[in-house]
C-alpha positions, 0 to 999 in steps of 0.5 A: 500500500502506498503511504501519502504525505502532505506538507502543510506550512503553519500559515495554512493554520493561520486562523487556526486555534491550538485546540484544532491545530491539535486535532488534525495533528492527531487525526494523522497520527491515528492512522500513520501507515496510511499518511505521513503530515509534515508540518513546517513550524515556526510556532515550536509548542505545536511539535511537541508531539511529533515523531520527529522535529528537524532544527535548520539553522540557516539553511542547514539540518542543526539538530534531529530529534523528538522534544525531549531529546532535543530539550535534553541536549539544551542545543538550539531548539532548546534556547528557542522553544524556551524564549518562545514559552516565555512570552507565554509564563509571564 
């Protein structure tokens, strides 16, 4: 059986509140032999749950991982995750 893929940039979201962002995120991920869904974020809370996250600094692939990987090696998509998370503690 083929498997599709979509690619869905975050401004196809735009309009989007977190709570339906959620729900297509997990409408994918109850059936991931039939689709894949790549999401190209800015917006990094949304990748929580993905299978995988890939970090580009300019350019170029700077780190590869799940959330918890990537926030456990305080690389880059730590310092950025964190400074977005900020704006939403205070």
């Amino acid at each position: 059986m083929k498997k599709d893929n979509s690619v869905v940039d975050e401004k196809t979201f735009i309009n989007a509140d977190g709570i339906m962002f959620r729900s297509i995120s997990l409408l994918f991920r109850s059936a991931p032999v039939l689709a894949s869904l790549t999401f190209l974020l800015v917006a990094l809370a949304s990748a929580v749950d993905a299978d995988k996250i890939i970090v580009l600094r300019g350019g170029t692939v700077a780190e590869i991982g799940q959330h918890a990987e990537l926030m456990a090696k305080n690389g880059l998509y730590r310092t950025m995750f964190d400074t977005q998370a900020e704006k939403y503690r205070t």
